[in-house]
SENU-129845 format. One record per residue (C-alpha): z, x, y; residue in one letter; residue number from 1. Coordinates in nm, 2 decimals, always signed. Layout:
! residues N
       Z       X       Y  code  pos
       Z       X       Y     A  NUM
...
This chain:
! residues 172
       Z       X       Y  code  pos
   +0.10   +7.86   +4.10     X    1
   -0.20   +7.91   +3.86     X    2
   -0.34   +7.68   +3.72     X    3
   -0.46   +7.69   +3.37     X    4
   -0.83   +7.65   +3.26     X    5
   -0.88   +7.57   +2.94     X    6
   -1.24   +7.57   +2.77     X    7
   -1.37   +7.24   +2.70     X    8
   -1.58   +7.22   +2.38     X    9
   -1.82   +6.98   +2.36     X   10
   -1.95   +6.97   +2.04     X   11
   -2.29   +6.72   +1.91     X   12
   -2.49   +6.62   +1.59     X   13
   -2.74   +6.81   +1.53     X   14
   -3.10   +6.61   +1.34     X   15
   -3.12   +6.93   +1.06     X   16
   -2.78   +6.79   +0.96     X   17
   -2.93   +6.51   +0.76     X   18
   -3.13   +6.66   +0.55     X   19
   -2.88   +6.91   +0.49     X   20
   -2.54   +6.75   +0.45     X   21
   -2.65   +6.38   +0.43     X   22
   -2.47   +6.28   +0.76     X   23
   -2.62   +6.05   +1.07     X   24
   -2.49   +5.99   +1.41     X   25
   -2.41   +5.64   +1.43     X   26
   -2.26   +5.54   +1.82     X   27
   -2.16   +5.88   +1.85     X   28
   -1.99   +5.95   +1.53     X   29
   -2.11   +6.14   +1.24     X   30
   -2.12   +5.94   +0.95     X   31
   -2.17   +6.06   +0.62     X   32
   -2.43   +5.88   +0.44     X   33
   -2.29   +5.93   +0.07     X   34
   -1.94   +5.79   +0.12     X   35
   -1.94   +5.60   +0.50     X   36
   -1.69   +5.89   +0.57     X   37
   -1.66   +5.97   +0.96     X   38
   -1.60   +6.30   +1.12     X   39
   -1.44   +6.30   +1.43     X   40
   -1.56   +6.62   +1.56     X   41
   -1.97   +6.72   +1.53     X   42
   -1.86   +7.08   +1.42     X   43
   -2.11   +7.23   +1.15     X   44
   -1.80   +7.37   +0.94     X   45
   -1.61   +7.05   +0.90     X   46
   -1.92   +6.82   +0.78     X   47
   -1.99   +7.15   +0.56     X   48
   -1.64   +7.12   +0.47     X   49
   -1.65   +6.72   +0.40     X   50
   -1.99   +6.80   +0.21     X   51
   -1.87   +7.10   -0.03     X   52
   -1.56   +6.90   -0.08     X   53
   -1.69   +6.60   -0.16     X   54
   -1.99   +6.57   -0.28     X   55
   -2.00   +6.91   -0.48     X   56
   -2.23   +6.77   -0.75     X   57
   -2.50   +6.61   -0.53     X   58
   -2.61   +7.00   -0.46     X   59
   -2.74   +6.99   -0.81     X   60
   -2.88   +6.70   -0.87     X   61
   -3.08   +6.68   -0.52     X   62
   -3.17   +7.03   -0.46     X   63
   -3.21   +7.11   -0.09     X   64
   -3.59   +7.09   +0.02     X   65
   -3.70   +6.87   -0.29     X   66
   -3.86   +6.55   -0.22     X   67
   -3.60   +6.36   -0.46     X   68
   -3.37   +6.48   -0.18     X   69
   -3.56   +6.36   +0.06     X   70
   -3.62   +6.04   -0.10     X   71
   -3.23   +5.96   -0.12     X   72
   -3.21   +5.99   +0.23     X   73
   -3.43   +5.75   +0.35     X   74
   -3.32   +5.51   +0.09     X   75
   -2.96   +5.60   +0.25     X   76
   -3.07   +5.55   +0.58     X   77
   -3.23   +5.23   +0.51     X   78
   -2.93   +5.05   +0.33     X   79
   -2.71   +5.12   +0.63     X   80
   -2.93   +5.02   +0.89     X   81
   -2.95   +4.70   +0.63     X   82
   -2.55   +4.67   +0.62     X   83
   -2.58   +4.74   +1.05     X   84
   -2.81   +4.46   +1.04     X   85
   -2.59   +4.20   +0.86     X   86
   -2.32   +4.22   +1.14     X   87
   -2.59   +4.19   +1.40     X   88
   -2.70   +3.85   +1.21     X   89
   -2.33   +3.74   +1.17     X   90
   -2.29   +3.84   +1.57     X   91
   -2.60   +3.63   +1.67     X   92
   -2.47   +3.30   +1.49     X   93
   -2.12   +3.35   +1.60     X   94
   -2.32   +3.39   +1.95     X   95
   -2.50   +3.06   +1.91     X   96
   -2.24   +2.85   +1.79     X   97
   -2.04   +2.97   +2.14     X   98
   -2.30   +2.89   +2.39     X   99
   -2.36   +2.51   +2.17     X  100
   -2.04   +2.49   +2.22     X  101
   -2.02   +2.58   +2.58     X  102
   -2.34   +2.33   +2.64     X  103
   -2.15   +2.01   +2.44     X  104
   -1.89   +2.09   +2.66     X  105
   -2.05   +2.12   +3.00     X  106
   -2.24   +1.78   +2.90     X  107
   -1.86   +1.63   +2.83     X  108
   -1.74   +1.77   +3.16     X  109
   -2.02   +1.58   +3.34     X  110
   -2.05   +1.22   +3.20     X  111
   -1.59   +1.27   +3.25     X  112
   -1.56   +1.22   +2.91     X  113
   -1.24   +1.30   +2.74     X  114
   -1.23   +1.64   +2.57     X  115
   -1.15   +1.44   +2.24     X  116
   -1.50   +1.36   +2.26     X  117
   -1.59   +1.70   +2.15     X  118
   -1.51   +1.68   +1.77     X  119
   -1.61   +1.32   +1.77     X  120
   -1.94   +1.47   +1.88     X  121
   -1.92   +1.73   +1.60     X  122
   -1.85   +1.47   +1.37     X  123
   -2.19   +1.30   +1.45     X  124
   -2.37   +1.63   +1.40     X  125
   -2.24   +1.67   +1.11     X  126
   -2.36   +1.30   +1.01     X  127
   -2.68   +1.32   +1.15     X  128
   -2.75   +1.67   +1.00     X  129
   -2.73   +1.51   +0.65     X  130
   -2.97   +1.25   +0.75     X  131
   -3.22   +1.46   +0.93     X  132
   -3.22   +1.75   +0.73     X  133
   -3.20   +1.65   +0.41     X  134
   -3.55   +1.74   +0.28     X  135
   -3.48   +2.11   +0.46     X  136
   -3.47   +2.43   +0.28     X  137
   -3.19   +2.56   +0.51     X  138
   -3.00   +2.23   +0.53     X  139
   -2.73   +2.42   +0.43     X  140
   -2.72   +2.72   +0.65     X  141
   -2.83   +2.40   +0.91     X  142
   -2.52   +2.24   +0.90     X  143
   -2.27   +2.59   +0.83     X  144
   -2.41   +2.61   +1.17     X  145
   -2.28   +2.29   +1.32     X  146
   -1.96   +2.34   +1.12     X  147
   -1.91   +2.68   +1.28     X  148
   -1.97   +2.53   +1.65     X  149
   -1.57   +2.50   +1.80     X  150
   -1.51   +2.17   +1.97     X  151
   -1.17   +2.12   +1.94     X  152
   -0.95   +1.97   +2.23     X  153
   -0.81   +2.31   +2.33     X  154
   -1.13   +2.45   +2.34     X  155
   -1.32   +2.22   +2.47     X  156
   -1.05   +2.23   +2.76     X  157
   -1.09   +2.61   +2.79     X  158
   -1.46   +2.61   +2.84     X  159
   -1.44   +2.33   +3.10     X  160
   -1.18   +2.58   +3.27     X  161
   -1.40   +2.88   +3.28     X  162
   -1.74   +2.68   +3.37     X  163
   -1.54   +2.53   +3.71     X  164
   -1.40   +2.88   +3.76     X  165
   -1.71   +3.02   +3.74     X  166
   -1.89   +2.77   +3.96     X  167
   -1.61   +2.81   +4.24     X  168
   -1.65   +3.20   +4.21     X  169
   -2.00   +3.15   +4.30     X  170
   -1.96   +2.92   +4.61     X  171
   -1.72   +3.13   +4.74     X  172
């Protein structure tokens, strides 16, 4: 029985395509930096293809080589590594608020305090946050903080769960 062998294409971005069509690799898809359109395969006739088809008119007013042209696409490439950035920011708080949440919890766990405790603890933050922060510039984004920190029974319970689960992993 033969077996069949196919060719495996492999195709990649290549860095003249930026300049040219006004597309970026971004995590290993080709993203057009006009429209946020992706391509699925890095062939040059498809974002030739997306180009033509789309953005027909840019060709005239951004002649290839001119420094306008140029100019538009590092003004591109900076507003989406700006929009990137913004989920890396939201990322990072949700981050925080998890691992504050994760300490109230451990420190409930310890003294054997009810997991109740946890939005009564909350609560005081919250209280204590208008009190100590009030003369702040970013009392607000202070206590959106504290407000975004999960403390509920459940969760309280679930975090509890995974720290003793965690500890008995590693004794074992």
């Amino acid at each position: 029985m033969a077996s069949s062998s196919r060719k495996v294409n492999t195709y990649h971005f290549h860095l003249e395509w930026e300049e040219q069509y006004f597309f970026t690799e971004v995590k290993g898809k080709n993203v057009c930096l006009l429209c946020n359109t992706s391509i699925s395969v890095a062939r040059k006739g498809n974002i030739e293809r997306h180009h033509k088809a789309v953005h027909s008119k840019f060709e005239k007013s951004f002649p290839l080589s001119s420094g306008t042209r140029k100019e538009k696409l590092k003004q591109l490439k900076n507003q989406l590594v700006g929009q990137q950035s913004i989920f890396l920011k939201t990322a990072d708080k949700n981050k925080a608020a998890t691992e504050a949440s994760y300490r109230v919890s451990q420190i409930i766990a310890r003294k054997k305090k009810p997991y109740e405790d946890g939005e009564m603890i909350k609560q005081a933050f919250l209280e204590a946050a208008d009190s100590l922060f009030a003369n702040f510039k970013n009392k607000e984004e202070i206590v959106s903080a504290i407000k975004s920190m999960q403390l509920s029974v459940n969760t309280v319970m679930r975090r509890v769960e995974i720290m003793s689960n965690d500890i008995f992993l590693q004794l074992n």
